[in-house]
Structure formats: C-alpha cells, structure tokens
C-alpha positions as CSV (number, residue, x, y, z in Angstrom):
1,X,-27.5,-193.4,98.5
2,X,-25.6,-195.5,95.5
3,X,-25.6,-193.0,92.5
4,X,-25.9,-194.8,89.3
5,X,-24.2,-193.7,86.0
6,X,-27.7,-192.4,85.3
7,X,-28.2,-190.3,88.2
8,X,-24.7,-188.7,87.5
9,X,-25.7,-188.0,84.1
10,X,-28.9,-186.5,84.9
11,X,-27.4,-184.3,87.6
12,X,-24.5,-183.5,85.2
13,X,-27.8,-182.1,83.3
14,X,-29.1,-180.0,85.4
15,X,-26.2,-178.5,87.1
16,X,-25.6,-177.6,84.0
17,X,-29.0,-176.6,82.8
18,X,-28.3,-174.6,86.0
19,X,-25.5,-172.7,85.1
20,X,-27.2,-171.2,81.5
21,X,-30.1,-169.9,83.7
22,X,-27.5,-167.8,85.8
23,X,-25.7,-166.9,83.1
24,X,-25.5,-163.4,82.8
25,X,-26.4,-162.2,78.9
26,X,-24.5,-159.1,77.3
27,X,-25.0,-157.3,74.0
28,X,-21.8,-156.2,72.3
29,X,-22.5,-153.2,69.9
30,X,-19.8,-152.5,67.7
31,X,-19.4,-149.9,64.6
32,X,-20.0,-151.6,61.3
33,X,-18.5,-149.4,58.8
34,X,-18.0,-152.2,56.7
35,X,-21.4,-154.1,57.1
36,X,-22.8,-156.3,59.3
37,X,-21.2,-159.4,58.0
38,X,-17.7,-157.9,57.9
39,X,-18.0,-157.3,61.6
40,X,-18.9,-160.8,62.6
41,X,-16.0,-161.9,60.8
42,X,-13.5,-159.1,62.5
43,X,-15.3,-158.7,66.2
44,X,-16.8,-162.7,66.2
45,X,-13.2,-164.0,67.5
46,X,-12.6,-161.5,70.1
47,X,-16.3,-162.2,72.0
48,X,-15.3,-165.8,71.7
49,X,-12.5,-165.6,73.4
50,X,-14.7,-163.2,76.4
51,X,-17.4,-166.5,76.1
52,X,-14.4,-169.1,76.8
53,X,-13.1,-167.3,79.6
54,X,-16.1,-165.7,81.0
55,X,-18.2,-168.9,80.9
56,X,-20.7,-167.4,83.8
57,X,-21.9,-164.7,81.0
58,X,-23.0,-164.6,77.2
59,X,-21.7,-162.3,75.1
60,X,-23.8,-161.6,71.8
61,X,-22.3,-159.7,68.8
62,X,-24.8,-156.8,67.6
63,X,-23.4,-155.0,64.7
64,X,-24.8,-151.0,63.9
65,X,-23.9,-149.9,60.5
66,X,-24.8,-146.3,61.3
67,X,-23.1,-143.5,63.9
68,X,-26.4,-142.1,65.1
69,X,-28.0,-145.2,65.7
70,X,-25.5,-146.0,68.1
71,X,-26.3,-143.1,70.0
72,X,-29.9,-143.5,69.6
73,X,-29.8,-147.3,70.2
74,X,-27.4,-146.6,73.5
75,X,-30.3,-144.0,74.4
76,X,-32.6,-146.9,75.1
77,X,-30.7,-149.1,76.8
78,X,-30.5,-151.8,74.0
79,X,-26.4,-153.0,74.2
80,X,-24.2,-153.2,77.6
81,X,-20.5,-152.6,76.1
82,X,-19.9,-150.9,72.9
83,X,-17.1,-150.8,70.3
84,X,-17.0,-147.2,68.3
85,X,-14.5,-144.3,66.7
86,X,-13.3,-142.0,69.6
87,X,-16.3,-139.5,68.7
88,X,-19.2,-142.0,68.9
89,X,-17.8,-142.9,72.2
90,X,-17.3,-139.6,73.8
91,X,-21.0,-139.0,72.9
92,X,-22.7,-142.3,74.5
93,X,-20.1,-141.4,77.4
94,X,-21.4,-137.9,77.6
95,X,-25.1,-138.5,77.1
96,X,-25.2,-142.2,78.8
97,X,-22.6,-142.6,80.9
98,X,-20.3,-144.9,79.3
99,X,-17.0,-145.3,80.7
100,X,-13.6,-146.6,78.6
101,X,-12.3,-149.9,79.4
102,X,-9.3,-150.0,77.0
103,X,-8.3,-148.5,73.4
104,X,-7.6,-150.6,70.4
105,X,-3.7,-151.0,70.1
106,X,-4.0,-151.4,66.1
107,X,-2.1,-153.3,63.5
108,X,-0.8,-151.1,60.6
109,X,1.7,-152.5,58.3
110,X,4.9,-153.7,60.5
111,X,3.8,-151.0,63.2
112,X,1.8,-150.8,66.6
113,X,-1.0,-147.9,66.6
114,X,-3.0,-146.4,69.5
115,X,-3.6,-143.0,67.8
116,X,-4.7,-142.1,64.6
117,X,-5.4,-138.4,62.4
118,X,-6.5,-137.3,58.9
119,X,-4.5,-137.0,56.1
120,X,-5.9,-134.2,53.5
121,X,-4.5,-134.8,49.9
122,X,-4.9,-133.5,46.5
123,X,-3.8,-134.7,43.0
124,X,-0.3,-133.9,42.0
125,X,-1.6,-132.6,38.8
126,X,-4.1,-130.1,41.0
127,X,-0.8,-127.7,40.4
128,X,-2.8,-124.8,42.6
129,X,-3.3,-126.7,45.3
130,X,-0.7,-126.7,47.9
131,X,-1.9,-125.8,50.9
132,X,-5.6,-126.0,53.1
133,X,-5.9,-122.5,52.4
134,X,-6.0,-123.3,48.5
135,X,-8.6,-125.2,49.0
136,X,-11.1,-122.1,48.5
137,X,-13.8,-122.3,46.2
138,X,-12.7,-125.7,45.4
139,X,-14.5,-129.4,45.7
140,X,-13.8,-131.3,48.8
141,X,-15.1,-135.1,49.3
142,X,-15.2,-136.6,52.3
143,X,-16.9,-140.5,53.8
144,X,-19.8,-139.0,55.4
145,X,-20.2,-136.0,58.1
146,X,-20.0,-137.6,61.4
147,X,-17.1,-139.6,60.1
148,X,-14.1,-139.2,63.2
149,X,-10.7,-139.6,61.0
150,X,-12.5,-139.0,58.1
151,X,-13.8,-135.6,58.7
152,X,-14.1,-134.2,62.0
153,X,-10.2,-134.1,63.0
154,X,-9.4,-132.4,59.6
155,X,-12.2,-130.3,60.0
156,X,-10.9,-128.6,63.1
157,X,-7.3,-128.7,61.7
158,X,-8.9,-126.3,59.1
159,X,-10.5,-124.4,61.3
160,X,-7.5,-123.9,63.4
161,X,-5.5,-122.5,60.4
162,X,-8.2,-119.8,60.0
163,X,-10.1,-121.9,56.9
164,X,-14.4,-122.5,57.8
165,X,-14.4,-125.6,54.9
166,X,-18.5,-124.4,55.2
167,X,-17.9,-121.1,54.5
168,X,-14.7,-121.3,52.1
169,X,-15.4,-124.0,49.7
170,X,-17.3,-124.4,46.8
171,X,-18.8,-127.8,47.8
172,X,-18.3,-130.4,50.8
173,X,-20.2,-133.8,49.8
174,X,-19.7,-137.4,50.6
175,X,-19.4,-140.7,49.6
176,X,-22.6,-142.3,48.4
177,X,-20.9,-145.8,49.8
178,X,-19.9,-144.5,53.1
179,X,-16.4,-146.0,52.0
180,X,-13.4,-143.8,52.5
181,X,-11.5,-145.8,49.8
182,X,-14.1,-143.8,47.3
183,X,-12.6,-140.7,48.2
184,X,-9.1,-141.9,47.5
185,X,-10.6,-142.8,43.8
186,X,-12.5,-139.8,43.4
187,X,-9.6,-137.8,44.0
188,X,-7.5,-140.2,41.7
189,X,-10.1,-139.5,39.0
190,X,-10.5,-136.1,39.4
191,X,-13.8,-136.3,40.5
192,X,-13.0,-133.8,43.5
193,X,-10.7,-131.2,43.8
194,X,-8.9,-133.2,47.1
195,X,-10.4,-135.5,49.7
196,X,-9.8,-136.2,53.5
197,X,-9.5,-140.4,55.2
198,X,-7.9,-141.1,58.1
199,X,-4.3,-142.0,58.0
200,X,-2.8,-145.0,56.9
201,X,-5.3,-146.0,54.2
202,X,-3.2,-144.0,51.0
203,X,-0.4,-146.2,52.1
204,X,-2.5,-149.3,52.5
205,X,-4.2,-148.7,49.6
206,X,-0.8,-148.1,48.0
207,X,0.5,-151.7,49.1
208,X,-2.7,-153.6,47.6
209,X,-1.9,-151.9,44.1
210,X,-5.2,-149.4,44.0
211,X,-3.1,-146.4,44.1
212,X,0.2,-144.6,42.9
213,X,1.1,-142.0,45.7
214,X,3.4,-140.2,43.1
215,X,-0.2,-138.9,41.8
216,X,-0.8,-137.4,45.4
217,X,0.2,-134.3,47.2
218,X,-0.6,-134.2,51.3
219,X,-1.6,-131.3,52.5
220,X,-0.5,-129.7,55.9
221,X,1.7,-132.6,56.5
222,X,3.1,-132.7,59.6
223,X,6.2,-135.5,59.3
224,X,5.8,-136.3,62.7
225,X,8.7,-138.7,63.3
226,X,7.0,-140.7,66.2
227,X,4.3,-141.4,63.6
228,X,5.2,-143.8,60.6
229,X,2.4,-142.5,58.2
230,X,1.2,-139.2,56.1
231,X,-0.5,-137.1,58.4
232,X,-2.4,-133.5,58.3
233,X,-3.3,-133.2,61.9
234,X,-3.0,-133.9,65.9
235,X,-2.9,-137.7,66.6
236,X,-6.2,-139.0,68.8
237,X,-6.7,-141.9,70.3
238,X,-7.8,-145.1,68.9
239,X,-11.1,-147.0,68.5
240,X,-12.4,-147.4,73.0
241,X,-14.4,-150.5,74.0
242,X,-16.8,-148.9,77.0
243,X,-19.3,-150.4,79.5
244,X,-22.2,-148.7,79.4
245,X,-23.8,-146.8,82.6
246,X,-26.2,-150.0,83.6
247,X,-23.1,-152.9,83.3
248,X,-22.0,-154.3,86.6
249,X,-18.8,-152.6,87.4
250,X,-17.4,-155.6,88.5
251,X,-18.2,-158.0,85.2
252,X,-16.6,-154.7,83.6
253,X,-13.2,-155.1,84.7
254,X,-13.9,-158.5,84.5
255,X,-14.0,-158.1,80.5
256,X,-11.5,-155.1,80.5
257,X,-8.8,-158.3,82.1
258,X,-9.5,-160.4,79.6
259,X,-9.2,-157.8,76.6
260,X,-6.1,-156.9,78.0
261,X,-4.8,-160.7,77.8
262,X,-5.5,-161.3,74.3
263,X,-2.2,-161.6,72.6
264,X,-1.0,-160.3,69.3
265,X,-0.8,-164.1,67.6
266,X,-4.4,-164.9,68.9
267,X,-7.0,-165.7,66.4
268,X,-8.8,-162.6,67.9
269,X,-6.3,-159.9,67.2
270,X,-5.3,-162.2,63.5
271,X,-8.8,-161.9,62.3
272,X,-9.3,-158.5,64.2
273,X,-6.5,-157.7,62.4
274,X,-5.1,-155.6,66.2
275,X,-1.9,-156.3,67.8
276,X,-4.0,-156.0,71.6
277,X,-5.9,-153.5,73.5
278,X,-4.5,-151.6,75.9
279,X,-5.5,-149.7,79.1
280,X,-7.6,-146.6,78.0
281,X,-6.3,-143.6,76.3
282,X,-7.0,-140.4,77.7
283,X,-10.2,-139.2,75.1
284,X,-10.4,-135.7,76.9
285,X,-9.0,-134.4,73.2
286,X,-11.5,-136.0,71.3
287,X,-13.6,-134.6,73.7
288,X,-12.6,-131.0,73.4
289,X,-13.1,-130.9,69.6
290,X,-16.7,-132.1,69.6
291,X,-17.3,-129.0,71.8
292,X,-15.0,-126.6,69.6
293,X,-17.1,-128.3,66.3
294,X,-20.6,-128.3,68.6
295,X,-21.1,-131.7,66.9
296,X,-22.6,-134.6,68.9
297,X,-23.7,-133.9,72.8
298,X,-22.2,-130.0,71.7
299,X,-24.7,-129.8,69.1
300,X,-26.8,-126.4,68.8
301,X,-30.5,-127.4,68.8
C-alpha cells in the first residue's frame, strides 16, 4: 500500500489523538498561603517541566488556600500528589496514607535551606520582655493556629520551657490576612506585645526596606552556627511533595526522578524561587510534636 502525504498526516492524527486518551491525568494540590494566583505563578513552572518530561501523563495545578481543606479535600480523594508545610503533610500521611517523595531544598538569601523553625521576637522598646517566660499576661500575635513555622514549632518550644501560651498569656490572636508579614508590623507598631513567623522572614523583610531589626529583640535565640538566620527553636524539615495512597507507585518515583533533576538555574526553581528538591527528610519530628500538641490526626475529639 503507497501511503500518501495525506494518509501520514491523518495517522500522525490519530496516533496522536491516541496518546491523549492514554494519558494518565494528575491533580497537583499545593498550599496557597499566598492566593491562588500567586501559586500558579510559583508551582506553574515546576509541573511544566513534570508535563515536558512525563509526556505519557497530565499534570494539573490545583491550588488550596486553606490547611484544613487540604486534609478534608485529601479525605475524598480529589488530588494525587500534594505540596504542603511539614504539618499538613504528616496529617494527609497519617490519615491517607501519603508518602514523601522529596523535601523542598529552599532558596534564602545566598544560602541552601532544607529545615526551617520559628523565630519569637519582641520590640526593643518592650524593655520587660526578654525572655518566653516574660511573656505572661502579655499579647501574643501569631498568622493563624494551624500555621507550622508560624505557630506550632514555637508553641511546643514554649511548652518545653515550662510556659502553656493558653494558660499564661493574656491573649493569643491572629492575623486577619493570614499573612505572617502582619505580625512583623503589628509588632513594629506595637499593636502586640511580640509575635512569632518562621525564620528568615525578619531578615527578608529587613533586605526589602519594611523593617529595622535594631527595633527587634529575639527571644530564646538559639545562634545555631549551622543555621544562617534568627532562630527560637529546633530546625524541621522543609516544605514535602507526597504521592498520595491511590498514585501508581511506579509514576511516583517516576515524578520523585524528575523533581530531583530540576536544577538550581531552571526556570522552575527561578520562579519557584528553590535551589532543588532533594530526597525526603526524615518528618518523624514533625511528627512527634503534633502528638505532644494533639493537633491534627492527635487531636482530642
């Protein structure tokens, strides 16, 4: 049979017509602390580059602004791999079955982070406040109360040291904004008493020109010379990417390979604003202080 240039296109067609039937589709949940839009521009690149090299699957972007309704959401089946804080993702793996495929290896001024903590800070001018147990009867704002390194490590860091923040300060509110940059201003205008974020954002919020740190006093700090930035507590692990119980294994490490090769000048980790991802951290610790808080799959009903 003489194949015309026709025929060839035609069959060109519907091999690969073909192919998009068999494609395998994926939904990609990721944690949109900063809105939905914000996460298409940070995540978009990086599930490009798993659509160029994964061409037999389709990987869709679904953005959740809130931490329980990833849980909820992960409940029902509704997303494949997932994107979260180390506490959101030690509660789908708990209660769903989701396993780790790497932790994000972030990029933080001139340095390379896998772990991160909580910094708790004061004003300078807050002359009785010096250390966590000062913080009695005073006002302490944090981003919201399932926030990770916004609340939850510097909560048990309290606890350790003998202080129940529930029990021992006046007040314990949050952002209206979800934004851990309005604690750093509410702080700044002495509109609480002293704040908690996770580390690194004074001293990015420093380099932008937002804040002074001269006006700022860290509490509990640890100066932990393996760790470049103010810090009040243990280090945890980054930010996991996990396949959820119902993912092929196999299309798992599959994605897990191709995370891994994503290099630091890539448009992916540029706009992701990461250095790489790396084989997964060990998220027992994160693990262990859910259960000590009874937060999450710990909680008391």
């Amino acid at each position: 049979m003489k194949y015309t240039p026709t025929i060839t296109i035609m069959l060109c067609f519907f091999v690969l017509g073909m192919q998009q039937l068999a494609a395998t589709e994926y939904t990609f949940a990721v944690r949109a602390h900063r809105g939905v839009e914000s996460a298409h521009k940070k995540w978009g690149p990086t599930l490009d580059v798993l659509n160029t090299k994964l061409p037999e699957h389709v990987f869709t972007l679904l953005p959740i602004l809130s931490l329980n309704e990833i849980s909820e959401r992960a409940g029902k089946s509704e997303f494949d791999f997932l994107l979260t804080n180390p506490s959101s993702h030690v509660e789908v793996s708990t209660l769903y079955g989701a396993k780790a495929l790497v932790t994000l290896n972030n990029k933080r001024g001139f340095t390379e982070q896998s772990r991160f903590g909580s910094v708790i800070f004061t004003h300078v001018l807050q002359k009785d406040i010096k250390s966590i147990a000062d913080l009695k009867n005073k006002r302490l704002m944090v981003v919201s109360e399932p926030a990770f390194g916004g609340w939850r490590v510097a909560w048990l860091e309290m606890l350790e040291q003998g202080f129940d923040p529930y029990m021992k300060l006046k007040e314990l509110f949050f952002t209206k904004s979800k934004s851990q940059r309005d604690v750093v201003f509410a702080v700044k205008n002495k509109q609480a008493d002293a704040g908690v974020v996770r580390t690194d954002l004074l001293e990015r919020m420093q380099q932008s020109g937002d804040i002074d740190m001269r006006y700022f006093r860290i509490l509990n700090n640890k100066n932990d010379r393996t760790f470049p930035f103010f810090l009040s507590t243990k280090l945890y692990p980054e930010w996991a990417i996990s396949a959820l119980k119902k993912t092929s294994a196999l299309d798992a490490q599959k994605v897990k390979q191709v995370l891994l090769s994503i290099g630091r000048e890539s448009e992916a980790a540029t706009k992701g604003k990461y250095i790489g991802w790396i084989e997964s951290l060990d998220y027992q610790p994160v693990n262990r202080l859910m259960e000590k808080l009874k937060v999450g799959p710990y909680e008391e009903k």
